[in-house]
C-alpha positions as CSV (number, residue, x, y, z in Angstrom):
1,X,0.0,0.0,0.0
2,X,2.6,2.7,0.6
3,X,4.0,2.1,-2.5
4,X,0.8,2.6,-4.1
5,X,0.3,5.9,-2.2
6,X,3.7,7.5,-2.7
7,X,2.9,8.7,-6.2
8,X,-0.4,10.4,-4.8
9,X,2.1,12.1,-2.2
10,X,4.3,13.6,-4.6
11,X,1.6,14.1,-6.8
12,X,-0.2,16.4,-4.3
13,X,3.6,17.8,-3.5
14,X,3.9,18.8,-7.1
15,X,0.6,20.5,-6.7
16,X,1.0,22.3,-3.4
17,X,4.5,23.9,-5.1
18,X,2.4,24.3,-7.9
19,X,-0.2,26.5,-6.1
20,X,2.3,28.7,-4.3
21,X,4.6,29.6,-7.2
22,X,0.8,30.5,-8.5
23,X,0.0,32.4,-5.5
24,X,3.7,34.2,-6.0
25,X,2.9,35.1,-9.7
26,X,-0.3,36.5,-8.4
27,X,1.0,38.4,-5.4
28,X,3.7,40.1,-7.7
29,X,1.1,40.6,-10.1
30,X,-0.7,42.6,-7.6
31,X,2.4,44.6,-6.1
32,X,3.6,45.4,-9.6
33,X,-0.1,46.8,-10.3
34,X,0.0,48.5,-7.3
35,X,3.6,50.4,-8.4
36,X,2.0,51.0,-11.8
37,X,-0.7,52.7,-10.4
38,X,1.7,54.6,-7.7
39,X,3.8,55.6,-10.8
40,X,0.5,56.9,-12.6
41,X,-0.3,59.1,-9.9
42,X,3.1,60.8,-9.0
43,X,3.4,61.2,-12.8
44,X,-0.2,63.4,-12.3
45,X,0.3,64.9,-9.3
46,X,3.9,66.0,-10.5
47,X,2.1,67.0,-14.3
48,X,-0.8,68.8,-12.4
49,X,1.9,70.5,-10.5
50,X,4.2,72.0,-13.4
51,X,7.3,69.5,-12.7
52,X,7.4,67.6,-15.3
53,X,8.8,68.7,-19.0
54,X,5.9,69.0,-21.9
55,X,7.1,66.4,-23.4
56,X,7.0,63.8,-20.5
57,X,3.6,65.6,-20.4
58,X,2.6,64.8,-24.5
59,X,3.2,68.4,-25.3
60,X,6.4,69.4,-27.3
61,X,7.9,72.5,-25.1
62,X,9.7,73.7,-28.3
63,X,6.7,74.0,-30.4
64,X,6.0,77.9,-30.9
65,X,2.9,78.6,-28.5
66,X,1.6,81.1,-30.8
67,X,1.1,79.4,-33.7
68,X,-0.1,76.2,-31.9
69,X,-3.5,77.6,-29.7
70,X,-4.5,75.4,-26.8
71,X,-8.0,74.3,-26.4
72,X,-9.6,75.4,-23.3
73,X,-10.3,71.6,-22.1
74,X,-6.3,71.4,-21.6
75,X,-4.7,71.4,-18.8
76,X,-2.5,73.7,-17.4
77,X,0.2,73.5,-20.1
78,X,3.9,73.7,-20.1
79,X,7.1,75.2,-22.2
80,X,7.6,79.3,-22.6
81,X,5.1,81.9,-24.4
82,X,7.0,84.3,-26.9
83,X,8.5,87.2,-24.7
84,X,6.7,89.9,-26.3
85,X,3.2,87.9,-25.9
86,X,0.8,89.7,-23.9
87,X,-2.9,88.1,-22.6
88,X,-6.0,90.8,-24.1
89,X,-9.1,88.9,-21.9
90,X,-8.9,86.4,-19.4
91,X,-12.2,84.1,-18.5
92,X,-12.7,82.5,-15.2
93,X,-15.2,79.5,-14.6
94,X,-16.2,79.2,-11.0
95,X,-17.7,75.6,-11.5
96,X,-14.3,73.8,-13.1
97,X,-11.4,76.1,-10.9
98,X,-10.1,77.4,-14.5
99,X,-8.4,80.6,-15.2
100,X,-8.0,80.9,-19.4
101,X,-5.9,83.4,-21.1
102,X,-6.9,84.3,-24.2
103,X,-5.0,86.5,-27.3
104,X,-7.1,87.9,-29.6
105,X,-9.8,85.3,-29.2
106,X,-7.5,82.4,-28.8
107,X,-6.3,80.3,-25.4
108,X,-2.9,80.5,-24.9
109,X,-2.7,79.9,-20.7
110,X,-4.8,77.7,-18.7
111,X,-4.6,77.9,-14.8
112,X,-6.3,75.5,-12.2
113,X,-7.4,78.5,-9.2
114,X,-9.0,78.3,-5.7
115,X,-11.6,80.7,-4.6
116,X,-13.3,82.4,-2.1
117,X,-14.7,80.1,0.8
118,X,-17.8,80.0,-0.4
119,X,-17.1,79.6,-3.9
120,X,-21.2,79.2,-5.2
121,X,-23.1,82.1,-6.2
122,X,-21.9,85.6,-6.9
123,X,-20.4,88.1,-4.2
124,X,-22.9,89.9,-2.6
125,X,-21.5,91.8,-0.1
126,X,-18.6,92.7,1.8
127,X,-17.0,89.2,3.9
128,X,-19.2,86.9,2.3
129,X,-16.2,85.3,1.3
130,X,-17.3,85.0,-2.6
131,X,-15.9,85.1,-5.7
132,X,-17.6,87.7,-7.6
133,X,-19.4,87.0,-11.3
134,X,-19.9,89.5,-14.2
135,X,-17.6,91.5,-16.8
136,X,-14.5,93.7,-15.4
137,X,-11.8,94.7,-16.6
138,X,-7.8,94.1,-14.7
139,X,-7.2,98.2,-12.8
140,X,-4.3,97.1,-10.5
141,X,-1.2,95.5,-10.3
142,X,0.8,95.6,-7.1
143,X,4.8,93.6,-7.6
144,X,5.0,93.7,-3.2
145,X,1.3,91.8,-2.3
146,X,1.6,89.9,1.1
147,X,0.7,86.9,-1.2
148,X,3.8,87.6,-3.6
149,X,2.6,89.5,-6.5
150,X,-1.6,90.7,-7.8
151,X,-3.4,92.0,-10.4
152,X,-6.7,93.8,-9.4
153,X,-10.2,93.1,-10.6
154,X,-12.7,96.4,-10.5
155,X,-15.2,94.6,-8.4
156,X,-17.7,96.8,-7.2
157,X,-19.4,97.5,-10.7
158,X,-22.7,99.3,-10.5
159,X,-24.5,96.7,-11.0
160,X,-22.5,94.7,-7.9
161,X,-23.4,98.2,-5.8
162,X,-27.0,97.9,-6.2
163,X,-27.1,94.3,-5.2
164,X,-25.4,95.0,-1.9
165,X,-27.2,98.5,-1.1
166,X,-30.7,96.4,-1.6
167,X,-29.2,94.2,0.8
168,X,-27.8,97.3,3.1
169,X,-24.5,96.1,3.3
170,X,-21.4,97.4,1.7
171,X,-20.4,95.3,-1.7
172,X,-16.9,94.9,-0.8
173,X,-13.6,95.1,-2.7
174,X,-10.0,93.8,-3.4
175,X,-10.4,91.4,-5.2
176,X,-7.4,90.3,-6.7
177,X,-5.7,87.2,-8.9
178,X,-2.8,86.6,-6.5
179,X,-0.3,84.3,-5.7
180,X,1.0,82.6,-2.0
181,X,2.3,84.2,1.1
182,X,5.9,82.7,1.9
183,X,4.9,81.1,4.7
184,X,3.1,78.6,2.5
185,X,4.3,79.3,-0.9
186,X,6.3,76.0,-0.5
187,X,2.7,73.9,-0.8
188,X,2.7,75.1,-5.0
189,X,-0.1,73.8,-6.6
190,X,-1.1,71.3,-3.7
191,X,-3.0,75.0,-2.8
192,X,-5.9,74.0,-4.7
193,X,-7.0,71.3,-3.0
194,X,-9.5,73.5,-1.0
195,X,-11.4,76.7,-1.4
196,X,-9.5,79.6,0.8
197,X,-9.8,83.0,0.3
198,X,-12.0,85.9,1.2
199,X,-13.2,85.7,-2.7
200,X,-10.1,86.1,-4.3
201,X,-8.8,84.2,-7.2
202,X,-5.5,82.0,-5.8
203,X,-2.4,80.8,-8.0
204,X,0.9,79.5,-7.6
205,X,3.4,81.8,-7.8
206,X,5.2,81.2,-10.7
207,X,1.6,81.5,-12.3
208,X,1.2,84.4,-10.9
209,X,4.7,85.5,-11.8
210,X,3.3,84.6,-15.5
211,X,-0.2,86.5,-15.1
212,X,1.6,89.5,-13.4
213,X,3.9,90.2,-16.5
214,X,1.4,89.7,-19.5
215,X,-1.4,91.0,-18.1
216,X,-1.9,94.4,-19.0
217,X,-4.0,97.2,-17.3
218,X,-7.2,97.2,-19.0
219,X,-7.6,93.8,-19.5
220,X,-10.8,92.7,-20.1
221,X,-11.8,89.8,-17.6
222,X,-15.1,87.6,-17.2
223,X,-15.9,85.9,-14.4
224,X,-18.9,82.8,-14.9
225,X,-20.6,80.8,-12.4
C-alpha cells in the first residue's frame, strides 16, 4: 500500500508547489499593479503641478505657442510663451477652478485657481467670502502683495453696488488674482485642494509670476458661475 500511495504524495507535493509559485505570480502581479498605479499618480500629481517637462507631459515645449493655440479643455500647459506675448481677456469659470488666457480670441494659458470660501453664487457683499461673477476689466497691479505678486479686478461695478445696497451692506472690494504668502508658498499647486480666500482668485506663484507680467492694465476679464 505505501508504494501505491507515494505517487499520490508527490503528486499532491507537485501541486501544493504548484499553487504557491501560483499564488507568487499573483501576489507580484498585484504589487507590480500596485507600483503602476503609484507611478501613474506621481506622474499626475507631478504634471498637475508644473514639474514635469511637456514632453513627458505629451506636449512638445519647443513647439511655438503662438502658432499652436490650446483648447480650453487642456490642462495647465507647459514650455515658454513668446516674450513679447501679452494676454488681451482672461475668462474665469467658478464651476471647473479654470483661469484661461486668451490672445485675440484664442487660449494660450490655462490655470487650475481656488476661490473664495464660499465659492457658489456671486459676491454679494462685503466678507461673504465670494468670488464675484460678471464682466470687469484688470485696474491694478501691485509687484510687493503679502501673497507675492496681484493683479486687481474692478469689483464693485454698479450693478454689484445695487445688489449689496438692496441688501444694506457694503459690496466689498480687493479682489485680486494673486499668488501665495511665503509662509506657505512651499505647498505650490497642492493650494488648490481646498477653497481659501476671502473671494479672491489663488495661483501658484510662478503662475502668478506669468499673469503678473502679460497682463496688461485694462484687461478685459469675465468671471462665470
Amino acid at each position: 500500500m505505501a508504494n501505491l500511495l507515494l505517487p499520490s504524495s508527490r503528486l499532491l507535493q507537485a501541486a501544493a508547489k504548484a499553487e504557491i509559485r501560483t499564488s507568487l505570480y499573483k501576489s507580484r502581479g498585484l504589487i507590480l499593479a500596485a507600483c503602476l498605479v503609484w507611478v501613474v499618480f506621481v506622474l499626475a500629481a507631478l504634471r498637475l503641478a508644473g514639474g514635469i517637462p511637456g514632453k513627458w507631459a505629451g506636449k512638445d515645449t519647443d513647439m511655438a505657442v503662438a502658432s499652436a493655440f490650446l483648447t480650453p479643455e487642456e490642462e495647465y500647459p507647459q514650455g515658454s510663451l513668446p516674450d513679447e506675448l501679452s494676454f488681451t481677456s482672461l475668462v474665469l469659470e467658478k464651476s471647473k477652478r479654470r483661469l484661461t488666457a486668451y490672445v485675440k480670441g484664442k487660449p494660450v494659458r490655462v490655470y487650475l485657481v481656488a476661490l473664495g470660501e464660499q465659492p457658489v453664487g456671486r459676491k454679494e457683499f462685503q466678507g461673504d467670502n465670494k468670488t464675484p461673477e460678471g464682466k470687469y476689466t484688470i485696474n491694478d497691479k501691485n509687484p510687493n502683495s503679502a501673497y507675492y505678486k496681484n493683479v486687481g479686478i474692478s469689483y464693485p461695478n454698479r450693478t454689484d453696488r445695487e445688489r449689496a445696497q438692496k441688501l444694506g451692506k457694503p459690496p466689498g472690494g480687493d479682489i485680486k488674482i494673486h499668488g501665495l504668502a511665503p509662509h506657505f508658498a512651499e505647498i505650490g499647486a497642492a493650494h488648490r485642494t481646498t477653497d481659501w480666500t476671502y473671494g479672491c482668485i489663488a495661483v501658484t506663484n510662478p503662475e502668478m509670476e506669468e499673469i503678473y507680467t502679460r497682463t496688461p492694465l485694462g484687461t478685459p476679464i469675465e468671471i462665470r458661475p
